[in-house]
N, C-alpha and C positions, 0 to 999 in steps of 0.2 A: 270744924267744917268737914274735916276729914271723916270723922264719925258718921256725921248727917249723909252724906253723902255714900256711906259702908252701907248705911242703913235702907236707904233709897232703894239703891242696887238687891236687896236681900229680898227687899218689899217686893218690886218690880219682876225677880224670880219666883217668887213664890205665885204671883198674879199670872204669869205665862204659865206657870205648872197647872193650874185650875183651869185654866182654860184650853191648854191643850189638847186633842182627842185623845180618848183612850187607846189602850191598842187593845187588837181586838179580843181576845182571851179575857180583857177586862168588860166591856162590853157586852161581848158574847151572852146567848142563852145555851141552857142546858135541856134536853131532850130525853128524858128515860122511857125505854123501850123494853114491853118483856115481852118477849117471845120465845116460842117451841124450838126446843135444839133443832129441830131438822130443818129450821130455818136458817139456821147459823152463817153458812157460806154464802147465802146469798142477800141474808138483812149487814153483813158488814162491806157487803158492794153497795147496796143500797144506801147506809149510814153513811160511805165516803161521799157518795156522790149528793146526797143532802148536804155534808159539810162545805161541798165545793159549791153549792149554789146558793146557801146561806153562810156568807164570810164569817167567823168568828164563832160560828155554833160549834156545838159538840152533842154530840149524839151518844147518850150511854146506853149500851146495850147488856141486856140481862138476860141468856137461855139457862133453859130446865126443859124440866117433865109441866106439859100445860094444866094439872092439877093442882101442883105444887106453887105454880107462879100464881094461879087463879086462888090461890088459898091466901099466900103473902098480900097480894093485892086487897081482899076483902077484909084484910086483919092490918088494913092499915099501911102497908108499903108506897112510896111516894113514887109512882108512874103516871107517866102520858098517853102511853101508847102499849095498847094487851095483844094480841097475833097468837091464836091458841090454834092448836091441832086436834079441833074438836069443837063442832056448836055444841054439844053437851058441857063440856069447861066454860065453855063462853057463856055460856047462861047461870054460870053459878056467878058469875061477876055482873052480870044482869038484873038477876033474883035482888043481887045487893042494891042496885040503884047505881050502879057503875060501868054498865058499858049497853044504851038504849040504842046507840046508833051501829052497833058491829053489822058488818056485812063480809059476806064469802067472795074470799080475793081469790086465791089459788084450791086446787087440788090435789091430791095425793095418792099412791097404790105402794103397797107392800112388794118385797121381790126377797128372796131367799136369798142370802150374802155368803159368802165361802172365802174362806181366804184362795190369795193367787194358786192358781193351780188346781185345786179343789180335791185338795191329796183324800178326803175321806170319798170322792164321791159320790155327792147327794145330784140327787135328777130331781125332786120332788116331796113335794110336803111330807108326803107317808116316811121321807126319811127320818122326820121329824119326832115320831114315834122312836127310833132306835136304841135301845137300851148302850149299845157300842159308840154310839157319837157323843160328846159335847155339846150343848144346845145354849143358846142363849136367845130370853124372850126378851120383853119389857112387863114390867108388872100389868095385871090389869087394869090397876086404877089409872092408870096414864094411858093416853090415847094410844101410843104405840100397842101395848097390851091391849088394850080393847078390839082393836082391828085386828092383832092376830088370831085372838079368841074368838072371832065372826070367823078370819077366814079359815082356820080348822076347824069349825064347827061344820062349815060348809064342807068340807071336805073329808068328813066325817072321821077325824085323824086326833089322835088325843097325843101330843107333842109329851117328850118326856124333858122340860128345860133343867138343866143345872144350876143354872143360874138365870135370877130373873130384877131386870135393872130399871131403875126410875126413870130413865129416858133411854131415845135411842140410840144417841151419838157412845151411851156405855155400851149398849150392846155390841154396835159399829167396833167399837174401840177392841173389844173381847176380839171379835171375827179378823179384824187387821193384823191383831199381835198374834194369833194363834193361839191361842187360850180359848176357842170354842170352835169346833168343825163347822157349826153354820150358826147361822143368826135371823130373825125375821127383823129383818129394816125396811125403811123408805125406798122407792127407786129414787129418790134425790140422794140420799145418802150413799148409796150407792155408786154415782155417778162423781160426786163428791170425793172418792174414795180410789178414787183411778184405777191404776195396776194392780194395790195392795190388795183389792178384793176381787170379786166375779158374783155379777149377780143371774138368780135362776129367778126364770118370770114364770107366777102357776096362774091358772086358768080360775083361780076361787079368791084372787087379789081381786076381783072385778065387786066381789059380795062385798068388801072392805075398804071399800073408796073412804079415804079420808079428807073432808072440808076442813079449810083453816079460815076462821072470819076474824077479822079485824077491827077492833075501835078506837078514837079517842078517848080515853075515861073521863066521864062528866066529872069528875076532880081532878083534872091535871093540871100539875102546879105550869107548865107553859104550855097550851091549848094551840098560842100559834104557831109555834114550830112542830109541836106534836098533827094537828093538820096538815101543815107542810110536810112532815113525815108520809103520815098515812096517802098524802096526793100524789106522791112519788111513785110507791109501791103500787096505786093504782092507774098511774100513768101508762104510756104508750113507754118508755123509756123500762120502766121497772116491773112492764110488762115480758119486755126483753130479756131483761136479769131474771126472771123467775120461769121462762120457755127456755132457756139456756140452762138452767139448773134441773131441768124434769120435772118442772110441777106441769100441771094439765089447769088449761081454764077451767073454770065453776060452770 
């Protein structure tokens, strides 16, 4: 009887363990998000605050150069949610059949970055030409590069870079640590970047406005919470978190 009744008991826990709720990391969905470094400090305000309003979710977040993510994407990387610094990148995940519904959330402008102080000097893009500075771009192929390249072109200024970087948070990063007397970054990154930098605003960042659009990917392995992503970011809320970070309406 003794047994019988060992056995009862074993049964009877095993029946509450099936039926009991998960907890939520078991339940939970997952959300993968690629987006443009320069969106960095503000899609991981955005991602907590998606986590806090969907219990159990997790929001994975993936920055780069928006060519680069747009190339992973089309070659097969498992994302929800694409946020390029660039309707030109965005249309190459387009072309593919993978992002029909992007639309332009935020904006963006370049501003000349120096570390604190601005021990070299620079006033102005023509610094940019200096054989005597350290310069750091972003490559062309990446939207940071491509906007720089408009706006010295505009400005009829042929930059001598030393180094030229697959996104902008490397450029950023060069300009913080001193390792390059200036840099052409985001004003969000910029701002981003507190005391450690100083940013110079030129009059030919207006020629280089950069659009950032956003989609669902008609393949995303979770569609509902990757919407609930994307509804955030276009909320009155995440509206908030993106005018607080320097981007300019569309």
């Amino acid at each position: 009887m003794k047994r019988i009744r060992i056995a009862a008991i074993a049964v009877a826990v095993v029946l509450l363990a099936a039926c009991a709720p998960s907890e939520p990391e078991e339940r939970g969905e997952t959300v993968t998000v690629f987006a443009a470094a320069s969106l960095t400090e503000t899609f991981d305000r955005i991602a907590a605050a998606v986590e806090e309003e969907n219990p159990g979710s997790r929001v994975v977040l993936n920055y780069g150069g928006s060519s680069s993510l747009a190339q992973q994407i089309v070659q097969g990387a498992p994302a929800d949610v694409f946020a390029a610094a660039s309707t030109d990148t965005m249309q190459i995940v387009d072309d593919a059949g993978l992002a029909e519904s992007a639309v332009v959330f935020v904006r963006n402008t370049l501003e000349i970055a120096v570390p604190a102080g601005n021990p070299a000097g620079v006033t102005g893009l023509a610094d940019l030409a200096r054989d005597d500075l350290r310069i750091a771009l972003c490559s062309e192929e990446v939207p940071c590069g491509a906007a720089a390249a408009t706006a010295l072109e505009a400005a009829d200024v042929t930059a001598a870079p030393d180094t030229l970087e697959q996104d902008v948070k490397a450029v950023l990063t060069k300009v913080r640590l001193g390792e390059v007397d200036a840099g052409l970054v985001y004003r969000t990154d910029v701002i981003a970047a507190g005391d450690e930098v100083e940013g110079i605003a030129f009059a030919e960042a207006a020629e280089a406005t950069t659009d950032y659009p956003i989609t669902v990917l008609t393949d995303a392995p979770n569609p509902s919470l990757a919407n609930a992503f994307v509804g955030y970011v276009r909320s009155p809320d995440g509206r908030f978190l993106l005018d607080d970070a320097g981007f300019a309406a569309p």
